[in-house]
C-alpha positions in Angstrom: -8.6 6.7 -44.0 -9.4 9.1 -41.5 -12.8 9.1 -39.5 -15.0 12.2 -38.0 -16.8 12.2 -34.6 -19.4 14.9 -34.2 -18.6 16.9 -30.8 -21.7 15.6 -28.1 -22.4 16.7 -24.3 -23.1 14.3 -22.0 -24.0 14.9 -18.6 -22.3 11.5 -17.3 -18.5 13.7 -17.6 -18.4 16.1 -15.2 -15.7 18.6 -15.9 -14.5 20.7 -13.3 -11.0 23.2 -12.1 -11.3 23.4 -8.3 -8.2 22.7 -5.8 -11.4 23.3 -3.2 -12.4 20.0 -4.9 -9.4 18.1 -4.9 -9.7 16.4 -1.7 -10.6 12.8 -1.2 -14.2 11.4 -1.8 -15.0 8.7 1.1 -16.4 5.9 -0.6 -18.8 2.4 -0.1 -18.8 1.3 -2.8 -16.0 -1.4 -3.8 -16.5 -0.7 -7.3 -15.1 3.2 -7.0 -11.8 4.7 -7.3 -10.1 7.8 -7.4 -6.6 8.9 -8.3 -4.7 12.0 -8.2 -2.4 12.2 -11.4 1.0 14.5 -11.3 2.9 14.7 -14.5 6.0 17.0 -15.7 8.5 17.5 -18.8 12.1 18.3 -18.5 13.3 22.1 -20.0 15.0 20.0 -22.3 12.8 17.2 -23.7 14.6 14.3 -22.0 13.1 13.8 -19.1 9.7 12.9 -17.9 8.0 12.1 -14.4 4.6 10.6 -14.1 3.1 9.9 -10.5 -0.4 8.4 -9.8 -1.9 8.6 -6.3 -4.9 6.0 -6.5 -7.5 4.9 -3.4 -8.7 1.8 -5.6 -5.8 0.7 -8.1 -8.2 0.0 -11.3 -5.4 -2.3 -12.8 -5.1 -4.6 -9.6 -5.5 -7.9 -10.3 -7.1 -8.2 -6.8 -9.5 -5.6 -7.5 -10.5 -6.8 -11.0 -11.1 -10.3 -9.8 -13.6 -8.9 -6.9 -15.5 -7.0 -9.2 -15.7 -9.4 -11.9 -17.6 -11.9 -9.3 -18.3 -10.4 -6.3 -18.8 -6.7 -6.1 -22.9 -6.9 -6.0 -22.5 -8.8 -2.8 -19.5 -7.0 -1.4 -21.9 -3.5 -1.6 -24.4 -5.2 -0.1 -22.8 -6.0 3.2 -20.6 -2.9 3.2 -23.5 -1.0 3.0 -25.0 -2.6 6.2 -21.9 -2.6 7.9 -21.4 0.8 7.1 -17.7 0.7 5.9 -15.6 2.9 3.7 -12.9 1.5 2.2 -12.1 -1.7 3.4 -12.2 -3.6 0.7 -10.2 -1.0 -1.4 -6.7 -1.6 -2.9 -4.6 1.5 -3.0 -1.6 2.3 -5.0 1.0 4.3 -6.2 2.4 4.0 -9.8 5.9 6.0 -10.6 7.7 6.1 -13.5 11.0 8.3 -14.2 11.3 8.2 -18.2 15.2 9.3 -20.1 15.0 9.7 -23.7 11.5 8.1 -24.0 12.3 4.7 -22.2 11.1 4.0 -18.5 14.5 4.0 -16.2 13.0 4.0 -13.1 9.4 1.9 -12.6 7.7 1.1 -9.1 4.1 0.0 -9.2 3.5 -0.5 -5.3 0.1 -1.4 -3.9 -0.8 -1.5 -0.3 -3.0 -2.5 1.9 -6.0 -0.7 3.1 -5.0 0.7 6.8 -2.0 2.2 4.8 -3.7 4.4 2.8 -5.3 7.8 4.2 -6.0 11.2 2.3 -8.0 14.7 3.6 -11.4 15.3 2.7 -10.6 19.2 3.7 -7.6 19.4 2.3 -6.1 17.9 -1.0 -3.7 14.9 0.5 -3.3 11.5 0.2 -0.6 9.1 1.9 0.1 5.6 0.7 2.8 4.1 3.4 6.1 6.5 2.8 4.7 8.2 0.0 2.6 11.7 0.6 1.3 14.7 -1.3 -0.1 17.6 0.2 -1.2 21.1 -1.0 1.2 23.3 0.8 2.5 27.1 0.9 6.0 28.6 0.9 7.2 32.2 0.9 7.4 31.6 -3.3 4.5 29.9 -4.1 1.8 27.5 -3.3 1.6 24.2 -4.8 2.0 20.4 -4.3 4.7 18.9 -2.0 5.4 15.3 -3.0 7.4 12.7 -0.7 8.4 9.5 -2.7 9.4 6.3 -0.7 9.0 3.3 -3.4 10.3 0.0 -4.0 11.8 -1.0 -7.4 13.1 -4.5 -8.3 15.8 -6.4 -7.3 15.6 -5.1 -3.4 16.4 -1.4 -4.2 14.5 2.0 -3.2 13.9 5.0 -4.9 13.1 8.1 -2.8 11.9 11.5 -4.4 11.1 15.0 -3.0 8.8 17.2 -5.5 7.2 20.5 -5.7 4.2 21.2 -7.8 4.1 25.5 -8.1 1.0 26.4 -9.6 1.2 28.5 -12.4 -2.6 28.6 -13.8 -5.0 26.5 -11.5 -8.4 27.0 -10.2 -10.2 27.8 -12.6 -13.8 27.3 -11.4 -13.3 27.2 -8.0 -16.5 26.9 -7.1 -17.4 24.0 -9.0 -17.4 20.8 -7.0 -17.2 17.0 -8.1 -20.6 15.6 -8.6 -20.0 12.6 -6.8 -23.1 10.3 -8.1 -22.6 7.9 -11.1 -20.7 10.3 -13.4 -17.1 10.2 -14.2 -15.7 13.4 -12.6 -12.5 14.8 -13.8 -10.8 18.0 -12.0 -8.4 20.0 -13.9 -7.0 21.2 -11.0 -3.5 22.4 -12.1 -3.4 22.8 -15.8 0.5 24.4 -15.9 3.1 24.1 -12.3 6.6 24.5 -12.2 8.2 21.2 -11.2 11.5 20.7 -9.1 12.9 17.3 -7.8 15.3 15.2 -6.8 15.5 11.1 -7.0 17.7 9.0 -5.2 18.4 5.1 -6.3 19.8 2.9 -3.3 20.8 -0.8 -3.2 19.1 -3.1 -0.4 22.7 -2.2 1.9 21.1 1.5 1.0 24.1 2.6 -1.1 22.9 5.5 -3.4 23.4 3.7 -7.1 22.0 7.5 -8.9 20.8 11.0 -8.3 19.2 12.6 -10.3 17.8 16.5 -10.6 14.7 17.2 -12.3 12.8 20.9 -13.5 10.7 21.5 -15.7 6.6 21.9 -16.7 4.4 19.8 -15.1 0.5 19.4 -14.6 -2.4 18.0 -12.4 -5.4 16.7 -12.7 -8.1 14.2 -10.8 -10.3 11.6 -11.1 -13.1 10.3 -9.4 -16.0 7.4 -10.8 -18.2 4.6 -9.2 -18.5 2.3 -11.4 -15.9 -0.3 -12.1 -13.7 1.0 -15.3 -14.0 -2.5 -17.6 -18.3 -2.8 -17.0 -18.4 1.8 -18.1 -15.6 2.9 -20.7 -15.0 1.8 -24.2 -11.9 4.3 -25.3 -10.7 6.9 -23.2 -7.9 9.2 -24.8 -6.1 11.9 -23.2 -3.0 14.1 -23.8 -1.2 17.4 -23.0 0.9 20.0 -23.9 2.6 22.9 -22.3 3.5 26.0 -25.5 4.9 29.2 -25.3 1.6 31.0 -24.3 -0.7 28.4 -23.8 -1.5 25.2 -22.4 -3.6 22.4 -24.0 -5.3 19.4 -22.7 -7.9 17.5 -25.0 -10.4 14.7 -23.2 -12.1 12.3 -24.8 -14.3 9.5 -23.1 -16.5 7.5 -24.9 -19.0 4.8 -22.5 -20.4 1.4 -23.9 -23.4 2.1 -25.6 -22.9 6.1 -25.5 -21.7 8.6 -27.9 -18.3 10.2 -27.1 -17.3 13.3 -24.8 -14.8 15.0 -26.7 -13.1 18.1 -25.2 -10.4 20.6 -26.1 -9.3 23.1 -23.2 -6.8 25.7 -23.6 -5.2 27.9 -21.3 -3.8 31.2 -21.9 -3.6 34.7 -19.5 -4.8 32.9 -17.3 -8.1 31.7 -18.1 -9.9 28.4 -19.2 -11.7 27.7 -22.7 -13.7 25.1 -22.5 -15.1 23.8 -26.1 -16.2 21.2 -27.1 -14.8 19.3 -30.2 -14.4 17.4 -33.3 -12.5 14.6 -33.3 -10.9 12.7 -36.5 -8.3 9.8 -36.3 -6.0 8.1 -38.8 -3.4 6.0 -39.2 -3.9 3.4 -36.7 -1.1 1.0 -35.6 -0.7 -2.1 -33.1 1.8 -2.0 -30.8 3.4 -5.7 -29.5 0.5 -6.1 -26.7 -2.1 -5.7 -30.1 -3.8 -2.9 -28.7 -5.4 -0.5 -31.4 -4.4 3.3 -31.8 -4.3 5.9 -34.0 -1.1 7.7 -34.6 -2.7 10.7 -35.8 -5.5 12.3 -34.0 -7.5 16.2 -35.0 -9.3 18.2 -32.3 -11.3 21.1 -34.4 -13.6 23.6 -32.9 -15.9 26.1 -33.9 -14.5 29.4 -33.3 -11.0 27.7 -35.2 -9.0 26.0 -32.3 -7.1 22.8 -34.1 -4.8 20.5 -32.2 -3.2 18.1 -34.1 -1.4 15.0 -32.5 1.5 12.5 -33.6 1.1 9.5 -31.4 4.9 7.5 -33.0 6.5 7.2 -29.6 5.3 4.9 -27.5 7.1 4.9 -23.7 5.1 3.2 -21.8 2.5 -0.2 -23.0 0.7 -2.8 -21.3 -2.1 -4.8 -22.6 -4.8 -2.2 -21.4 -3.2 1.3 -22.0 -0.3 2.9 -24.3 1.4 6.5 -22.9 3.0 8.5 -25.8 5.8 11.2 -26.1 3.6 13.1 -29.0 4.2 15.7 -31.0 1.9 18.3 -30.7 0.6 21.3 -32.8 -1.8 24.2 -31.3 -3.1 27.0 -33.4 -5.1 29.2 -32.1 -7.4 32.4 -33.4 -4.5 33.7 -34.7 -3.7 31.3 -37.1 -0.5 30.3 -36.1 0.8 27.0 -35.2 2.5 26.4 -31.9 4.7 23.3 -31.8 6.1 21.2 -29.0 6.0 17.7 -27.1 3.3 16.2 -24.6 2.3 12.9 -22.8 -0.7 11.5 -24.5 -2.7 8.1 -23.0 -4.9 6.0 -25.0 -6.6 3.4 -22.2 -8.8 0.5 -23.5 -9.5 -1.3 -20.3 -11.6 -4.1 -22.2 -8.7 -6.5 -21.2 -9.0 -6.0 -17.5 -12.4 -8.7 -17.7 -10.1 -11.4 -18.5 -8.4 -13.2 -15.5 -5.8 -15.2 -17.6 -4.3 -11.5 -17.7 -4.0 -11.3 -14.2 -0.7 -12.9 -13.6 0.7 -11.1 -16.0 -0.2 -8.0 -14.9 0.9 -9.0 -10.9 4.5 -9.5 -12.0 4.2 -5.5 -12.3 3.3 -4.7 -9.2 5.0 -4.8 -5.7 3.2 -5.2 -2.8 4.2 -6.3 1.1 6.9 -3.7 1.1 8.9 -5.1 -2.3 9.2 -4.0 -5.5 8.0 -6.4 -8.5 9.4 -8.9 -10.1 9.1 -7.7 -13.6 9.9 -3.8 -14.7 
């Protein structure tokens, strides 16, 4: 049986669409993070790419277990000392799906003097790895340098470029960086290009492979630690014909929802908000709750309906999806194609027993991990 939201407002999500804003946010408190997210689709349907640039990995078992005991102290003398970031655990999570399985998984965290990003200009470098907001003679967009570490002692290195196609759209906008959630739509539709290499420890190249397609960028920035602030947080998108949708919805403890439908066509940005409905809810072998089917309706007509069945990615915190999508518009007719949805439900990041699981999944000291 289906359930209906009503569409609320809340100031605590601050939406905004500025590459001006899409620099790094110097933080003291240990609680914070902030991660740049990259994503792209393959012309054909096979491929995917998802790439995650984070300051303070929320899923680290190092930085749950300081937060669940410690953080209210750990402010307290970073603030006298008067340091930024030292106490942070940056990451980089990247994952190369085929056919709607993971074939290539590196969740590396580093330590803190190997992380740096620009506060002028959008950039971030973990180690090896580096984006930057850069120029060429046909186009301006995102230039990413992958240097990760997968299981059993091989590498995987990467060379990406973001092209924006629509971006910017309130440029003027910044985050407001206070005890809101900000989330920047920076680059709602990009042309992607890329090339991944695979190498043994003897650096023998085991694959190539040649991405292009549609991709998409967006950023987020919060203070608070993720398990103590969100409930449900959902999230998809989908690249059509002649438009691009992206619904957001972000529901606190205690709070009603935030539920949003953007759309992007000619190059401009609607912004409504939106009823929500779910149905058909499912487990999936970590026992984490979703709904397969989700509704985003708006006043003036807008309707995006959602098939979450395909499930590429799980953990015992957050589920990605391969999901159908269907846009209509004013119009009245339906646009059809495939997007990455997320549903997160970070309730199981308060539990320590967790934690070793979820360190077997992530490499650290220059290896990769020992699980996929």
């Amino acid at each position: 049986m289906a359930t209906a939201i009503q569409p609320t407002v809340r100031d605590k999500f601050s939406v905004s669409s500025s590459i001006a804003a899409d620099v790094w946010h110097p933080k003291e408190n240990s609680k914070a993070f902030e991660w740049w997210y990259f994503d792209a689709l393959s012309e054909d349907g096979r491929d995917a790419v998802v790439i995650i640039f984070i300051d303070n990995f929320i899923f680290s078992p190092r930085y749950n277990a300081d937060n669940r005991k410690h953080f209210k102290l750990a402010d307290r003398f970073r603030r006298k000392k008067n340091l930024v970031c030292q106490k942070c655990y940056p990451a980089l999570a990247f994952t190369y799906y085929r056919d709607g399985k993971p074939k290539y998984r590196a969740i590396n965290e580093f330590a803190p003097e190997e992380f740096s990003a620009g506060k002028d200009v959008p950039s971030c470098r973990l180690g090896n790895n580096e984006f930057r907001l850069d120029s060429a003679p046909y186009g301006s967009g995102y230039m990413l340098s992958i240097d990760a570490k997968l299981r059993n002692n091989r590498t995987l290195k990467a060379n990406f470029e973001w092209l924006s196609i629509e971006s910017d759209f309130l440029p003027d906008k910044p985050f407001d960086a206070t005890e809101a959630h900000n989330w920047n739509l920076a680059v709602s539709r990009a042309d992607v290009t890329g090339r991944i290499t695979v190498s043994d420890a003897a650096k023998n190249a085991l694959d190539t492979v040649h991405f292009r397609g549609t991709g998409y960028h967006d950023h987020n920035l919060d203070n608070r630690w993720l398990p103590e602030t969100v409930a449900v947080w959902q999230w998809g998108r989908a690249h059509f014909h002649d438009a691009t949708a992206v619904f957001y919805r972000y529901k606190e403890f205690g709070e009603q929802a935030t539920t949003k439908l953007f759309t992007v066509g000619s190059n401009q940005l609607q912004d409504r908000d939106a009823i929500y409905e779910e149905a058909n809810f499912a487990r999936d072998k970590f026992g984490i709750k979703y709904p397969q089917r989700l509704t985003f309706l708006t006043e003036d007509g807008a309707r995006l309906r959602v098939k979450q069945t395909k499930i590429i990615d799980a953990s015992f915190f957050y589920l990605r999806f391969l999901s159908e999508m269907t846009l209509t518009l004013r119009d009245g007719k339906p646009r059809q194609t495939v997007g990455i949805t997320e549903f997160l439900n970070p309730k199981a990041l308060r539990y320590k027993w967790l934690d070793w699981l979820t360190n077997m999944r992530i490499g650290r000291n220059g290896k990769g991990s020992f699980l996929p």
